[in-house]
C-alpha positions as CSV (number, residue, x, y, z in Angstrom):
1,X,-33.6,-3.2,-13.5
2,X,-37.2,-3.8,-14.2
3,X,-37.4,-0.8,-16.2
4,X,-34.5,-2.0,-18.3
5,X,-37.6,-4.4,-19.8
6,X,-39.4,-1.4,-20.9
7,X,-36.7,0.8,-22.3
8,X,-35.2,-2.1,-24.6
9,X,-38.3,-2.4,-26.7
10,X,-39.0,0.9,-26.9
11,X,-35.1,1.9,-28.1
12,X,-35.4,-0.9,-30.8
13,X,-38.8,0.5,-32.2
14,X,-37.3,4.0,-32.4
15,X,-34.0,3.0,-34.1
16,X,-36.3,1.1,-36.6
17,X,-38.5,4.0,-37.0
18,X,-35.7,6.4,-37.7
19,X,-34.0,3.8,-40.4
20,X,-37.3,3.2,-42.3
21,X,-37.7,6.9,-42.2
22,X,-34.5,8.5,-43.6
23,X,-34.0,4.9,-45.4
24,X,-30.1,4.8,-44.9
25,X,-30.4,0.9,-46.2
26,X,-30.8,0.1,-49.7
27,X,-33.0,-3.1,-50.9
28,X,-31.0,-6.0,-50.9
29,X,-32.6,-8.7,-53.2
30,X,-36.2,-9.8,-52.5
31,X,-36.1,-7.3,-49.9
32,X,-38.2,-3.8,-50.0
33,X,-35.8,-0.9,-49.0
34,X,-38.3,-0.5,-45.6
35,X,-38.2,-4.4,-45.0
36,X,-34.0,-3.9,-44.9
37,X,-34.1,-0.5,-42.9
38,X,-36.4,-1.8,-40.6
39,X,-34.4,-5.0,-39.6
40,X,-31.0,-3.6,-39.6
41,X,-32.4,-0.5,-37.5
42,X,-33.9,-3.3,-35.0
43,X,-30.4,-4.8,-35.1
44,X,-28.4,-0.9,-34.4
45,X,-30.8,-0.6,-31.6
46,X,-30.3,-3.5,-29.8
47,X,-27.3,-3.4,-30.2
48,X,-26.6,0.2,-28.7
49,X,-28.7,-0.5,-25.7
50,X,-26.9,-3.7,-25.1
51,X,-23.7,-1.6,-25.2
52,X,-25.8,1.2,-22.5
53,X,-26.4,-1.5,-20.6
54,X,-23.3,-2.9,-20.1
55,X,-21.9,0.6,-19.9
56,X,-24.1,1.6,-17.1
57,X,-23.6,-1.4,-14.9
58,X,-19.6,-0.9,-15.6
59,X,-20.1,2.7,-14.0
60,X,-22.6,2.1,-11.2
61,X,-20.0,-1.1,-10.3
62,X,-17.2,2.2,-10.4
63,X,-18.6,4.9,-8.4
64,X,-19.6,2.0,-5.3
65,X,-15.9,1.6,-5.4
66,X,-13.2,3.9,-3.4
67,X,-12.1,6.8,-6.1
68,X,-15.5,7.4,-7.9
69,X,-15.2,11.1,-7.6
70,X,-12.3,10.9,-8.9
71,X,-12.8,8.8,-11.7
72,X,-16.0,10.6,-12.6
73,X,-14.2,13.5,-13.2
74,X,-11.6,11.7,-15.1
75,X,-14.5,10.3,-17.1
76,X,-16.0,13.5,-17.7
77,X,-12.9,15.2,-18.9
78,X,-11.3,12.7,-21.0
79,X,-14.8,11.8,-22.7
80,X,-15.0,15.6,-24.0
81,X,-11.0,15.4,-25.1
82,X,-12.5,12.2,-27.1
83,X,-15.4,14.2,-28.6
84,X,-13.5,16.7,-29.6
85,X,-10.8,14.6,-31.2
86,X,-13.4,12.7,-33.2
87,X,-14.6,15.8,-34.5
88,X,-11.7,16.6,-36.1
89,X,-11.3,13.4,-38.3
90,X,-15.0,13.4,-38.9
91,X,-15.2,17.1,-40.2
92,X,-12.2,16.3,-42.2
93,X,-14.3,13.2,-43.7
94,X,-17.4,15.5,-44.3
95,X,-15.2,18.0,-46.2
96,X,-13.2,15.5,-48.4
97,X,-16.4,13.5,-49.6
98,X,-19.9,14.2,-50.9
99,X,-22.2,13.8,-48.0
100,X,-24.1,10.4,-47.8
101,X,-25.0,7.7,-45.8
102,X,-21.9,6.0,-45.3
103,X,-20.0,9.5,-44.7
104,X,-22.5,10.5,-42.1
105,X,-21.3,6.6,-40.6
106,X,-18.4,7.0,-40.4
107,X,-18.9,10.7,-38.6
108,X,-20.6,9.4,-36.3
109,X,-18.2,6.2,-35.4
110,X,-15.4,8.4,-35.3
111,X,-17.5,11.0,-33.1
112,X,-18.4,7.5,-30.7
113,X,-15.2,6.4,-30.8
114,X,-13.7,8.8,-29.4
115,X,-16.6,9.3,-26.9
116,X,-16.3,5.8,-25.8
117,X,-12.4,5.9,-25.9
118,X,-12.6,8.7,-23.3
119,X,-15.2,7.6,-21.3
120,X,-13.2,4.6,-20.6
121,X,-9.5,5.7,-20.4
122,X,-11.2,8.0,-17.5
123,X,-13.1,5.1,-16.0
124,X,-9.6,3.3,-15.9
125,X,-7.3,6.3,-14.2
126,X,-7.2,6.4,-10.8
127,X,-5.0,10.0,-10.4
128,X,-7.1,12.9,-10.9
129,X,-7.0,14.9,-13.9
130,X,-7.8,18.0,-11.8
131,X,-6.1,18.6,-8.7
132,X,-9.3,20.2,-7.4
133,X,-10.5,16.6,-6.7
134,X,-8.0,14.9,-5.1
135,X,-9.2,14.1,-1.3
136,X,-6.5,15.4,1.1
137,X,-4.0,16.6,-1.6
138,X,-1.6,19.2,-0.7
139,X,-3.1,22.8,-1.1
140,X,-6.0,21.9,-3.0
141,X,-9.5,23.4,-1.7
142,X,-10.4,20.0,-0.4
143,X,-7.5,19.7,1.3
144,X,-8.3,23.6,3.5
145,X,-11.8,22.6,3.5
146,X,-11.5,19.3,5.1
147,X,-8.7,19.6,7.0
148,X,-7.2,17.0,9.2
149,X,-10.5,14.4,8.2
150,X,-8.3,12.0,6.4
151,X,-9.7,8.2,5.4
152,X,-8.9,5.8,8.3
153,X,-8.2,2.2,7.6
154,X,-8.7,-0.3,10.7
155,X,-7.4,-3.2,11.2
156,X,-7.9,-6.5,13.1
157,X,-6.4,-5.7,16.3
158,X,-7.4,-2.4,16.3
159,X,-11.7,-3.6,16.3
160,X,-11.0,-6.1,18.8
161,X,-9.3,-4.0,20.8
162,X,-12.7,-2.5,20.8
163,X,-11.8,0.9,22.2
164,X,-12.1,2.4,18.6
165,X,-15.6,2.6,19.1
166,X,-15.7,5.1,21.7
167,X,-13.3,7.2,19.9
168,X,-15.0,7.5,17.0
169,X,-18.7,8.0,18.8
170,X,-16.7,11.5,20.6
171,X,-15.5,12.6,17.7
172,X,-11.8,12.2,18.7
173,X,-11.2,10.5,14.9
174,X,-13.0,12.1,12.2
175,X,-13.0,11.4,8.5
176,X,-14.2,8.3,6.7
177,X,-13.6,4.7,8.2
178,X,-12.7,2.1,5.8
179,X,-12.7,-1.8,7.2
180,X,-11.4,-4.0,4.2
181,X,-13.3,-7.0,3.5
182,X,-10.0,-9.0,4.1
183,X,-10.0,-7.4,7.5
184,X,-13.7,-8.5,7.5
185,X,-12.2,-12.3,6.3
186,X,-9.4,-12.6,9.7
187,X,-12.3,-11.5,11.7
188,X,-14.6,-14.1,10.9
189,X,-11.5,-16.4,10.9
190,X,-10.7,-15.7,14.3
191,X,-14.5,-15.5,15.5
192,X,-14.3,-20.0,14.3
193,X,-11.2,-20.7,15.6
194,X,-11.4,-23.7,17.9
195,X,-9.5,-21.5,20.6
196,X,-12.1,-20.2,23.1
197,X,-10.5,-17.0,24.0
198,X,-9.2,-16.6,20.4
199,X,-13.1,-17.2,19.6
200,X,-14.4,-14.6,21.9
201,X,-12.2,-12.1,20.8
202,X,-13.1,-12.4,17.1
203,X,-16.8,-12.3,17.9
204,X,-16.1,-9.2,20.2
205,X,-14.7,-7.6,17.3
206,X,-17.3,-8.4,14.9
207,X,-19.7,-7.2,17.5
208,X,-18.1,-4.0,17.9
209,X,-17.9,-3.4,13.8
210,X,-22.0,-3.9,14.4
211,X,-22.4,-1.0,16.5
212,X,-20.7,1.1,14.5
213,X,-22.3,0.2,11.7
214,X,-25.8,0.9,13.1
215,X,-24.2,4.6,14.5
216,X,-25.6,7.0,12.3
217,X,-23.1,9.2,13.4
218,X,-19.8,7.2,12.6
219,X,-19.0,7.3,8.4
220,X,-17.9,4.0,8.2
221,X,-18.4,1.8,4.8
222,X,-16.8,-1.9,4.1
223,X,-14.0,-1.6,1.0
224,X,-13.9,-4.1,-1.5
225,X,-10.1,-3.3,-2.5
226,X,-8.1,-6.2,-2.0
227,X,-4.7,-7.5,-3.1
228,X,-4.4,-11.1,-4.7
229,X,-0.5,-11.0,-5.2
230,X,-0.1,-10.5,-1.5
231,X,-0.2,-12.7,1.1
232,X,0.3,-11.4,4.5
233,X,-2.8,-8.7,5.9
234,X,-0.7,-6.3,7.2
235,X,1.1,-5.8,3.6
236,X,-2.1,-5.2,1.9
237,X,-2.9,-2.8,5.2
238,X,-0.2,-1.0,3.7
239,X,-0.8,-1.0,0.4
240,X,-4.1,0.2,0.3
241,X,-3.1,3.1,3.6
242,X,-0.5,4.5,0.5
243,X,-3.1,3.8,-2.5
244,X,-5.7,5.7,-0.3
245,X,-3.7,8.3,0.8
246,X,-5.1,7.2,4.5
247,X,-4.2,6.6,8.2
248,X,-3.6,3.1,9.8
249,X,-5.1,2.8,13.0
250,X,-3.9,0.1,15.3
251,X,-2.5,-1.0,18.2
252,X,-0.1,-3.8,16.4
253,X,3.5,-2.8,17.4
254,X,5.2,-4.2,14.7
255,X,3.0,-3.2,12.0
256,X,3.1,0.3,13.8
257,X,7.1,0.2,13.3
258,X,6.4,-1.0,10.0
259,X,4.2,1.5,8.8
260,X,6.8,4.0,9.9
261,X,9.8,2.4,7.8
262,X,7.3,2.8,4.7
263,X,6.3,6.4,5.8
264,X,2.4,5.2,5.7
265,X,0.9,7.6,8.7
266,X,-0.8,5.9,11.5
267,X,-2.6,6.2,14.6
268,X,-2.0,3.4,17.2
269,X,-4.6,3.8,19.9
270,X,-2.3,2.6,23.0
271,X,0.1,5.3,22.3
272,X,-3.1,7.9,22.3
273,X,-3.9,6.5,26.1
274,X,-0.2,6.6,27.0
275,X,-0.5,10.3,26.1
276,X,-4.1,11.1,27.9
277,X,-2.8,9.4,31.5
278,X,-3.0,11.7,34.3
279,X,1.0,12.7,34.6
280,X,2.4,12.6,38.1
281,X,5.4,14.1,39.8
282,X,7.6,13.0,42.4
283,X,6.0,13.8,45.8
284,X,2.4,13.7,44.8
285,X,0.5,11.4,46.5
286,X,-2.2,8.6,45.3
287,X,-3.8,5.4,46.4
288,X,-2.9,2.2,44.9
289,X,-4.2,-1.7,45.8
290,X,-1.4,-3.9,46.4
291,X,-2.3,-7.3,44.0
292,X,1.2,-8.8,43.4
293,X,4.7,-9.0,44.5
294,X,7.3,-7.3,42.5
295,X,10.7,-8.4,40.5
296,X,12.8,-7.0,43.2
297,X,12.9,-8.1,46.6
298,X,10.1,-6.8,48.9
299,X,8.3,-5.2,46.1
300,X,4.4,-4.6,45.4
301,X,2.3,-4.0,42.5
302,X,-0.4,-2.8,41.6
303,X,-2.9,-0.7,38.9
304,X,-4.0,2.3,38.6
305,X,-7.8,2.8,37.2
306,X,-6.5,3.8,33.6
307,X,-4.0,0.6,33.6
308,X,-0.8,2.4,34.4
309,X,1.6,-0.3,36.2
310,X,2.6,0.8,40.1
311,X,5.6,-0.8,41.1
312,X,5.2,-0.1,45.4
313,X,9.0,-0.6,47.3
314,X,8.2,-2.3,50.5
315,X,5.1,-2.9,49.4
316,X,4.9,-6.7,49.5
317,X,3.6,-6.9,52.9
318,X,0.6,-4.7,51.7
319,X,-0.8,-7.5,49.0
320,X,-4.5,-7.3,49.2
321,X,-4.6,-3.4,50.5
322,X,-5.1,-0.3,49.2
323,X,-2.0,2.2,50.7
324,X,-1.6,5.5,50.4
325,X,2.1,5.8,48.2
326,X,4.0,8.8,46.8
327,X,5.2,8.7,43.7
328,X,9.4,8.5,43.9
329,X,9.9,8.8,40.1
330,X,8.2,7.7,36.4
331,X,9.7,5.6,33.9
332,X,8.1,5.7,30.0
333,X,8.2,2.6,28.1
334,X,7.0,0.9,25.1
335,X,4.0,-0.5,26.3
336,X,3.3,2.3,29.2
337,X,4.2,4.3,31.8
338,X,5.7,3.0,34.9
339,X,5.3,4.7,38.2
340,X,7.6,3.9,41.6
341,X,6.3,5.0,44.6
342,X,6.5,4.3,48.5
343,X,4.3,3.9,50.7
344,X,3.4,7.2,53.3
345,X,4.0,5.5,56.1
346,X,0.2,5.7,56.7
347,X,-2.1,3.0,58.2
348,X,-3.1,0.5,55.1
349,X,-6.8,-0.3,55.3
350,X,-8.0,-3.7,53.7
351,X,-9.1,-3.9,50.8
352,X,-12.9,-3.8,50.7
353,X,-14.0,-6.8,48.4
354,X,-17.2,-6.7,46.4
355,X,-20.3,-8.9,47.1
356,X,-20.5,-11.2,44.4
């Protein structure tokens, strides 16, 4: 604020000015009436910009937090309730006395007052005033106008996880993406743990959270909200999906069930590629390589390319081929579908293996 430097001085000279001028200050004792007026305008100066100053910095340190529209608006409103309720004390003042310096004072401290009282009961309130403003509120013109482009918070597992990233660069999520600096703190804790693949999974994450930032094309900011009387990340996930009015995106079962229980909306990215597997019915055919045995006696499994489990009946013999199966039946669980199939009855061919 190098122009800060600049401003200062010249405020101080122009308050002086303006006291010597109109001489509100009488001479007190050795001192000329200009010699008073022009010190204690010096002093009213300083210490008004002081107070700009500090004001400013209060509101710029505001609006980079989440809610500055919000409490913009609230400051905007509330400061011309204050006004206007100043002005009623101080034109009762200016009728009841004689008009003079210290009645044109006190006009204008009750006229500040309540200025300043409004401008900082609207910097406090987080709930709009105006239910134009709130962001995703039911029925409001932002709410039409936005649509479904609610704020997304991420969490840990969800970054490492990594497949966020190509979600958001389609366009399958839209809206704002908010990582929390406490996320940003388990992160880095996990990227230094003395576990190598615990390691390498934090520094994947952190490397994903890179790209995204450098995507011109992905909103995504850090947030600075954070919760010291709680503990546990996933309860300040919580907390800050309700304060936000957002969506929780992860792939963390239990803080999925959670999130639920407390009626906080999310977005778990496993159950999104559950739903996006091809679907097969009984009779269809595919092709399957054999890897493992099965639970059950005789059994084969196997993978299909989107991760869906193939459990092959008297497939064990096949380990290390790719068969030709149809699909006997499906069975949905918690972590993914299941698919039972048999094989054709056609000739397996070996499984070609890949130069390394």
């Amino acid at each position: 604020m190098t122009y800060w430097y600049t401003l200062f001085p010249i405020l101080i000279a122009t308050t002086a000015a303006i006291a010597v001028r109109h001489g509100f200050i009488p001479p007190l004792g050795p001192f000329p009436a200009w010699a008073t007026n022009l010190m204690g305008g010096a002093i009213a100066g300083g210490l008004v910009g002081g107070l700009a100053r500090l004001g400013w910095r209060r509101l710029a340190e505001g609006l980079a937090e989440e809610g500055a529209e919000t409490r913009l608006v609230n400051m905007l409103v509330l400061a011309a309730g204050g006004a206007l309720m100043g002005a009623v004390p101080a034109a009762a003042v200016g009728l009841a006395f004689s008009q003079g310096t210290a009645v044109r004072v006190v006009e204008g401290c009750l006229l500040g007052g309540g200025l300043v009282a409004g401008l900082s009961a609207g910097c406090v309130l987080k709930e709009p005033l105006l239910s134009s403003v709130r962001v995703g509120g039911k029925g409001g013109p932002s709410s039409r106008r936005r649509g479904t482009s609610l704020r997304k918070v991420l969490d840990t597992s969800v970054i490492i996880d990594g497949r966020i990233g190509d979600l958001l660069r389609t366009g399958f999520l839209e809206g704002e993406i908010l990582v929390p600096e406490f996320i940003l703190a388990e992160l880095q804790s996990v990227a230094d743990s003395p576990n190598s693949l615990r390691r390498r999974k934090g520094r994947r994450g952190l490397e994903v959270l890179r790209e995204l930032m450098q995507d011109e094309h992905v909103e995504i900011r850090v947030s600075s909200t954070d919760y010291l009387d709680i503990q546990e990340v996933d309860r300040k996930l919580l907390r800050m999906a309700k304060e936000q009015g957002a969506v929780l995106v992860t792939i963390d079962y239990n803080l999925n069930r959670v999130a639920q229980v407390e009626g906080v909306k999310i977005l778990n990215v496993n159950e999104l590629a559950n739903a996006v597997k091809p679907r097969f019915i009984s009779g269809e055919e595919l092709s399957v390589e054999v890897i493992d045995r099965g639970e059950e006696i005789g059994q084969g499994a196997g993978y299909l390319d989107d991760g869906t489990m193939v459990v092959v009946e008297n497939g064990r013999r096949h380990i290390g081929r790719t068969v030709r199966a149809t699909v006997k039946s499906a069975l949905q669980t918690e972590t993914g579908r299941m698919l039972f199939v048999e094989p054709t009855g056609e000739t397996p061919t070996r499984c070609e293996k890949q130069a390394t």
